[in-house]
C-alpha positions as CSV (number, residue, x, y, z in Angstrom):
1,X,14.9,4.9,-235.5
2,X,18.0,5.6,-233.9
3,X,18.7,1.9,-233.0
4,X,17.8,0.8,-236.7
5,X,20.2,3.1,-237.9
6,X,23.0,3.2,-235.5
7,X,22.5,-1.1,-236.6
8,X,22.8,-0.2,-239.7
9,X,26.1,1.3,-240.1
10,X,27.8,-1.1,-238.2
11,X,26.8,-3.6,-239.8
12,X,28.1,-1.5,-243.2
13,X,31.3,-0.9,-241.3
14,X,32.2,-4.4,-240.7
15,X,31.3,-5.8,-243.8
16,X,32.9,-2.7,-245.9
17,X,35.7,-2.5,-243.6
18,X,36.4,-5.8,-243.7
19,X,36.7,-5.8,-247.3
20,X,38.8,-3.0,-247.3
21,X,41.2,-4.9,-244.4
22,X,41.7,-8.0,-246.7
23,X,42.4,-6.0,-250.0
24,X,44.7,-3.5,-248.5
25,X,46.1,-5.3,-245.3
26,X,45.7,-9.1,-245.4
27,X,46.2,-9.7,-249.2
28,X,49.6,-8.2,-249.5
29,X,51.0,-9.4,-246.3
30,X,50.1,-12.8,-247.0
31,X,51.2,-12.6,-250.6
32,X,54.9,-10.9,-249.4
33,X,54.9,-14.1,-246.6
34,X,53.5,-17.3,-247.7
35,X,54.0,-19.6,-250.6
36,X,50.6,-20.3,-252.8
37,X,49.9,-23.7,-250.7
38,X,49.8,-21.8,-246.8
39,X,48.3,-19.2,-248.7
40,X,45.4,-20.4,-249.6
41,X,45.0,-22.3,-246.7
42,X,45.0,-19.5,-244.7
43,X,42.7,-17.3,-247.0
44,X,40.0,-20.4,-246.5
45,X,40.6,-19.6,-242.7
46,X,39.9,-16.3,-243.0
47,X,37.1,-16.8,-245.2
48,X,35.3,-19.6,-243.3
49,X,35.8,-17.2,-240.3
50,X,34.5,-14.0,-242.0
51,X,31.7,-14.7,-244.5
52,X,29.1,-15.9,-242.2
53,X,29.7,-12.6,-240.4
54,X,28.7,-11.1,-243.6
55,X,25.8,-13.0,-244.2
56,X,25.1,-11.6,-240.6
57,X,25.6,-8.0,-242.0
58,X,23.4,-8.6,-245.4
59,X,20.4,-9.9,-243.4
60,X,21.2,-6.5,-240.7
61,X,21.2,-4.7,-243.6
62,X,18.4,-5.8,-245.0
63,X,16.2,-5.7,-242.3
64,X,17.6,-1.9,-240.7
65,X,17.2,-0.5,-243.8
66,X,13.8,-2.0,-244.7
67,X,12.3,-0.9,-240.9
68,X,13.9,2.6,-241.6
69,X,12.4,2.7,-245.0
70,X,9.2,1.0,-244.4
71,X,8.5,2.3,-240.9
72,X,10.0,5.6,-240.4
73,X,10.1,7.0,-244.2
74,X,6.4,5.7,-245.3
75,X,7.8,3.7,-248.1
76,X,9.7,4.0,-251.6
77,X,7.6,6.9,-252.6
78,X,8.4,8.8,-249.8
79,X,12.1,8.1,-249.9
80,X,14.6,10.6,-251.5
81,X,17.4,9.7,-254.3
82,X,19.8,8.7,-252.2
83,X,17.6,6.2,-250.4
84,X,17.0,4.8,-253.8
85,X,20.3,4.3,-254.6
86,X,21.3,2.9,-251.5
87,X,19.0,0.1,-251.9
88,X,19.2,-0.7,-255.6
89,X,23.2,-1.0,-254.8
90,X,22.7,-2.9,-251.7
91,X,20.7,-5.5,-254.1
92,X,23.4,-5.2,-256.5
93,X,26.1,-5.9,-253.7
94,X,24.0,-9.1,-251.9
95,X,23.9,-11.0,-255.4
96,X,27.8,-10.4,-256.0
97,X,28.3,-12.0,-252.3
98,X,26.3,-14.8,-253.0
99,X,27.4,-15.6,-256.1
100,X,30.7,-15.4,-255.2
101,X,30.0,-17.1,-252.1
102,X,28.1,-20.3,-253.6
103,X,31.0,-19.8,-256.9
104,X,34.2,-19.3,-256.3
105,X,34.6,-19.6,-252.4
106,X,32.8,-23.5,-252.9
107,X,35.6,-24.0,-255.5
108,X,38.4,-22.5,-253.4
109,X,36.9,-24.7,-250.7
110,X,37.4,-28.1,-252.7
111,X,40.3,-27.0,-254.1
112,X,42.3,-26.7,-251.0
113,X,41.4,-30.2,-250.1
114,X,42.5,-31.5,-253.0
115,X,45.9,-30.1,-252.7
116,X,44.7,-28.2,-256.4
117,X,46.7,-25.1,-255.8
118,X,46.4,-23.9,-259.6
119,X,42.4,-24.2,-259.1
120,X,42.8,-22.7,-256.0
121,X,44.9,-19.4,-257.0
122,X,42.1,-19.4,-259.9
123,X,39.5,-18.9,-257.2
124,X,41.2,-17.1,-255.2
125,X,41.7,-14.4,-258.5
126,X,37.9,-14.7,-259.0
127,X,36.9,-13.7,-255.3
128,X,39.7,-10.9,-255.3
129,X,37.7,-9.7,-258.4
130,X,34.1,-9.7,-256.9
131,X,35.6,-8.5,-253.6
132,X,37.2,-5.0,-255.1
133,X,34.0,-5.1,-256.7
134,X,32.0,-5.1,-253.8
135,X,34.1,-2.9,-251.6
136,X,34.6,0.0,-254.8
137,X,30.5,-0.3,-253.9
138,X,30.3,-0.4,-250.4
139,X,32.4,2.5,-250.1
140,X,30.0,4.4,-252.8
141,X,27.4,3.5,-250.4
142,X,28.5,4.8,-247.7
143,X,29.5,7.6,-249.0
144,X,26.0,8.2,-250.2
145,X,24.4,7.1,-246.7
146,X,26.8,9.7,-245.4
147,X,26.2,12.6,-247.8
148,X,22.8,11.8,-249.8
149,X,20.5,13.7,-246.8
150,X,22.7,17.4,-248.2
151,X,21.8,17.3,-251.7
């Protein structure tokens, strides 16, 4: 159990932390530095580089926390609140990624090949969206992974 779990957080931790280093680190930098053009070419760097790793971290996710549930727990009835939540955010979570994923990032992708930087900074405003959206709930997560067990 301990190997499931301790895979479990880190894959949390990278893909909630590397939420929260885009929104609060990357975003403004690169907004105080760059005109619109660099800038979005070096957001579709950064997104090409980091989104398969959190396609990685859903499927980690997924698994960990079904072996932990499924295996250890004895199933949904067994588990407690927080276990419930957990999951039915995690769900919640995974279909934001992939929509913005197959939406908005597939846009931002053919927009920046085109040398379409209004379509472009559209996208971009669209996955900035989904992404506070995601990290607001990743962060509830884990604050629910961490605490749930004392209530």
């Amino acid at each position: 159990m301990v190997f499931w779990i301790g895979l479990h957080i880190l894959a949390a931790t990278l893909w909630v932390g590397g939420m929260m280093f885009v929104h609060l680190a990357l975003r403004p930098t690169l907004t105080e530095v760059l005109e619109p053009p660099q800038r979005l070419a070096v957001w579709l760097g950064v997104l090409n580089r980091f989104f398969p790793r959190v396609w990685w971290s859903i499927l980690l996710l997924h698994v960990s926390g079904m072996w932990v549930l499924l295996g250890v727990m004895g199933g949904m009835a067994q588990a407690r609140l927080h276990v419930h939540l957990m999951l039915g955010i995690a769900w919640v979570m995974t279909g934001i990624f992939a929509y913005l994923y197959f939406g908005p990032f597939q846009k931002l992708r053919t927009a920046v090949a085109q040398q379409d930087w209004p379509t472009g900074g559209a996208q971009m405003g669209r996955l900035r969206t989904w992404v506070t959206t995601n990290l607001v709930l990743g962060t509830l997560v884990m604050v629910i992974g961490a605490t749930g067990r004392y209530w």
